[in-house]
N, C-alpha and C positions, 0 to 999 in steps of 0.2 A: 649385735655387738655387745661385748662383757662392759659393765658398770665402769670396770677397772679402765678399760680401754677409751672408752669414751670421755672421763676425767684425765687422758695421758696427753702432756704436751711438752716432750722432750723441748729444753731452752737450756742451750750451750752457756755455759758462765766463765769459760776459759780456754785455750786451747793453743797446742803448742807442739814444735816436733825439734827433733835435737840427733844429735850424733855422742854416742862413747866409745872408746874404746876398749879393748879386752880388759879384762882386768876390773872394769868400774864396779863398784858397789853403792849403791843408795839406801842410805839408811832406813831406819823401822820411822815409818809416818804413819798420820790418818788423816783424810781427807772430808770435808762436811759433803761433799758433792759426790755424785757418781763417778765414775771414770772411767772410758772405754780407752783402750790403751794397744793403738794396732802393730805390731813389730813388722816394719819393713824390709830390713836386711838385718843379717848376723842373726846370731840367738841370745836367749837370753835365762837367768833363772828368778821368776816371780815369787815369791812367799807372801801368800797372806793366811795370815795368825800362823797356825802350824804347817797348813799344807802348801808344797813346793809343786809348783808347774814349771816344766820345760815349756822354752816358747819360740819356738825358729820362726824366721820369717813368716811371714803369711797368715800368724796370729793376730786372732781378734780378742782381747777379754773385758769384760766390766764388772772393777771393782768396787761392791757396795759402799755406801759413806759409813766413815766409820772405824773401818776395819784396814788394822797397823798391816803394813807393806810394806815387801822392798824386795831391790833388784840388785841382780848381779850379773854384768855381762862377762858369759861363761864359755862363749869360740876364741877364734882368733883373727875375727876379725872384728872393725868395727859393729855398733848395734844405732841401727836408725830408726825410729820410734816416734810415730804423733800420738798426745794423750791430748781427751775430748773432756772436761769436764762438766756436769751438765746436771739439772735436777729432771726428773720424770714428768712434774708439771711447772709450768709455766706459773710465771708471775708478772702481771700486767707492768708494775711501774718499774723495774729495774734498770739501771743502768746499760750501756750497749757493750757489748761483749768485748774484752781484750781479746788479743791477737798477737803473739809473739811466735818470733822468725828466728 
């Protein structure tokens, strides 16, 4: 087993899942955490820094901390979406994870 892998212990710090409809745009952020950010239904257009991904349902992505993003839902219909946010290792005394519905 890699050094890297052996010191990894994915610990969730946030997590949430939401509905927009066509049309939405969210603005340019950064995040201190990871963010795996999985599209359930509808599609969607992701930007981070310059490069633009298309992203239909069934998309998985994780975006680094750090790095300005944003979305724009680009079908016609609604975009259903849960975002994981999380650091790579674990930290023993941290608080217990929010949860929003």
């Amino acid at each position: 087993m890699s050094s890297w892998l052996a010191r990894t212990a994915p610990r969730l710090t946030f997590a949430w899942r939401g509905t927009w409809p066509p049309g939405t745009v969210e603005s340019w952020r950064r995040l201190y955490d990871h963010e795996l950010v999985v599209v359930q239904a509808g599609e969607m257009e992701l930007t981070i820094d310059d490069q633009r991904l298309h992203c239909p349902a069934g998309t998985f992505i994780i975006i680094p901390p750090d790095r300005p993003h944003r979305t724009l839902v680009t079908g016609t219909v609604p975009v259903v979406r849960a975002c994981l946010h999380f650091d790579w290792t674990c930290a023993e005394d941290l608080a217990p994870t929010p949860l929003c519905t």
